[in-house]
C-alpha positions as CSV (number, residue, x, y, z in Angstrom):
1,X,19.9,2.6,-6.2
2,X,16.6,1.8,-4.9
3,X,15.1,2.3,-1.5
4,X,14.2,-0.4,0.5
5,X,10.9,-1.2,1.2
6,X,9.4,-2.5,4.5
7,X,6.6,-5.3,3.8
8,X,4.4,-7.8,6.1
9,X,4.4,-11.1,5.1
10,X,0.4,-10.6,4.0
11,X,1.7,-7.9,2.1
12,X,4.6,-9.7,0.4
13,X,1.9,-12.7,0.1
14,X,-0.8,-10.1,-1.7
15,X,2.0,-8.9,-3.8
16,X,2.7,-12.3,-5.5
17,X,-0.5,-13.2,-6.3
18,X,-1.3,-9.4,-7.7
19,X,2.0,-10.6,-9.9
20,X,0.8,-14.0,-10.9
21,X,-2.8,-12.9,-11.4
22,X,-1.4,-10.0,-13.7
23,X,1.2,-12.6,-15.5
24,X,-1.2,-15.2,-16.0
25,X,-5.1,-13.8,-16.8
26,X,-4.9,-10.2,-17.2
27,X,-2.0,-10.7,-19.6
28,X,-4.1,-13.2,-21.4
29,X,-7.1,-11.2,-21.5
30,X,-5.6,-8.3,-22.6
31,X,-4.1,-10.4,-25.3
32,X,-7.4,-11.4,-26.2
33,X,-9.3,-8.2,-26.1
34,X,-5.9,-6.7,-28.7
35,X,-6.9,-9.5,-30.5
36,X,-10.5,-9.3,-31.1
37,X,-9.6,-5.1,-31.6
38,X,-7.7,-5.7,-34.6
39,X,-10.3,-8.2,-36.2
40,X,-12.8,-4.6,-36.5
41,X,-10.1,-3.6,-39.1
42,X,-8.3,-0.5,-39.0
43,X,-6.4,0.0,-36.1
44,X,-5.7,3.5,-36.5
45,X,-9.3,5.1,-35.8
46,X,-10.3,1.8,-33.6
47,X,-11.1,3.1,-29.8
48,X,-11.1,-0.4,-29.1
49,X,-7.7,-1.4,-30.0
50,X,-6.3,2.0,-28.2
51,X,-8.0,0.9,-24.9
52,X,-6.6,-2.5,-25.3
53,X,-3.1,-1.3,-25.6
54,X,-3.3,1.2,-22.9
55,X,-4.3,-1.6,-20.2
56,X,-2.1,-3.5,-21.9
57,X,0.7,-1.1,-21.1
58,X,-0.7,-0.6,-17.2
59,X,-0.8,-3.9,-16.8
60,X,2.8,-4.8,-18.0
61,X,3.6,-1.4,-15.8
62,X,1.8,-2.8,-13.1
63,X,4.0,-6.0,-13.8
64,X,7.1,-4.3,-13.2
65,X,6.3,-2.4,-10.9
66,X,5.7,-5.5,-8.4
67,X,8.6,-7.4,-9.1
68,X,11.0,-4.3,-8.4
69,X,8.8,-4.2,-4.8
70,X,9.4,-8.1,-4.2
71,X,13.1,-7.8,-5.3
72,X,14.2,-4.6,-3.2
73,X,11.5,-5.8,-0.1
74,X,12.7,-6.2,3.3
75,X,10.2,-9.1,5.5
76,X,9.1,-6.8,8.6
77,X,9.4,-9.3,11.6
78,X,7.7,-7.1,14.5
79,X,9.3,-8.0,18.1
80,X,7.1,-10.8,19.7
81,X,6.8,-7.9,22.5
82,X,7.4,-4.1,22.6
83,X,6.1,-1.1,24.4
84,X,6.5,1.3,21.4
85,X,4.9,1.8,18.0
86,X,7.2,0.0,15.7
87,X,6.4,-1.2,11.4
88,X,3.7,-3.9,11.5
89,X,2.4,-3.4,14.8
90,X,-1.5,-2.2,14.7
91,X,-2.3,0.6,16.9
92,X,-5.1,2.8,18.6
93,X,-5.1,6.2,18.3
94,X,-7.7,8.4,19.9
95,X,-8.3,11.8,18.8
96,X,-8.0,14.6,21.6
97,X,-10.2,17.3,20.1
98,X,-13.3,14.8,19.5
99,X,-12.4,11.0,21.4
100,X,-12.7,9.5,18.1
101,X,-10.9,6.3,17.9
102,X,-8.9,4.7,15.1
103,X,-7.3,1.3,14.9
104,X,-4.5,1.4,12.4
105,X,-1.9,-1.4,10.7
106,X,1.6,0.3,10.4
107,X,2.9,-0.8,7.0
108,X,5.3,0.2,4.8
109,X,4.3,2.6,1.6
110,X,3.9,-0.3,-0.7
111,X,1.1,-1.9,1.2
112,X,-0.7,1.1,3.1
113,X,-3.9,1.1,2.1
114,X,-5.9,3.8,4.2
115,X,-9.6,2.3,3.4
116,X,-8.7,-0.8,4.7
117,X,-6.6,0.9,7.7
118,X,-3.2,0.0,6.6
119,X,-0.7,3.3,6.9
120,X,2.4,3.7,6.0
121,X,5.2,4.7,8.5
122,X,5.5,7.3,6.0
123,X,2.8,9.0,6.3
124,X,2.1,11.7,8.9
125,X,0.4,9.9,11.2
126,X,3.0,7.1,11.0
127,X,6.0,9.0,11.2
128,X,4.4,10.9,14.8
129,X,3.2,7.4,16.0
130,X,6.3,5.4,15.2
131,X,8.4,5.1,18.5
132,X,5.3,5.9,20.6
133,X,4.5,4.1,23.6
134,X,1.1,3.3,25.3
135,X,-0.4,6.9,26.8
136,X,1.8,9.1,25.1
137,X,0.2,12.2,23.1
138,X,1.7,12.9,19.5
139,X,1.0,15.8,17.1
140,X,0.3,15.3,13.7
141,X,0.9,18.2,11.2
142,X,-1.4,17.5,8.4
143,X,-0.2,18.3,4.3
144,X,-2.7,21.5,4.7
145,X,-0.6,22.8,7.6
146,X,-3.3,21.9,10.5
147,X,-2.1,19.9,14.0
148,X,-4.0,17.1,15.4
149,X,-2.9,15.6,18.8
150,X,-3.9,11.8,19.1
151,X,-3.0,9.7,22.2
152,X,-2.1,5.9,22.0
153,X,-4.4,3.4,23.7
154,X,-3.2,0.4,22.5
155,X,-0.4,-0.9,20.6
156,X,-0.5,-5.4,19.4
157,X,1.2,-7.3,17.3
């Protein structure tokens, strides 16, 4: 049994064209470079033809990988309004010890994406925030053991 998995429709929309880029041109290229690997002669000492097959392999891991998100997904559809911290919502967090602020995308784990401020609601700072409302103070215990308190500012849709 497989868990479900909370998407945004941008997420569900970047996962099918990851799937039909991967299906269509990486396939082929990988295809290609196997291919052209083979034509240098033996394949048993040939660098080349290993490298192929091991992206082949990621990419037909890759493959599967993305259909078995799409098939077990579940569309998040965030409440038109809401005064708490809920999956798709973005929010602003401000740090107590420093006033840093952060502006955050709550996303399930398939789509978070921390560079690009996309966190999953299972993360720590997604699993204090979630259920939040505007002004409140959470505390967030880090992997390494340490607290941080941030307080919401804002929470959109």
């Amino acid at each position: 049994m497989h868990k479900e998995i909370a998407l945004t429709s941008e997420g569900q929309v970047r996962l099918e064209e990851e799937l039909h880029h991967l299906e269509t041109v990486r396939r082929r290229e990988v295809g290609e470079r196997i291919k052209e690997a083979k034509e240098f002669g033996d394949i048993s000492e040939n660098s080349e033809y290993d490298d192929a097959k091991n992206e082949q392999a990621w990419v037909e891991s890759r493959i599967a990988e993305v259909n078995l998100i799409l098939a077990h997904a579940t569309l998040i559809e965030s409440p038109a309004k809401s005064d708490r911290v809920t999956l798709g919502c973005k929010v602003e967090l401000e740090d107590t010890e420093n006033a840093d602020k952060h502006l955050y995308q709550i996303v399930g784990s398939a789509e978070a994406d921390p560079a690009q401020d996309r966190i999953s609601n299972e993360s720590p700072v997604g699993q204090a925030i979630m259920g939040a409302k505007k002004g409140e103070t959470v505390k967030v215990t880090t992997p390494s053991g340490r607290i941080l308190e941030y307080r919401v500012i804002k929470i959109s849709r």
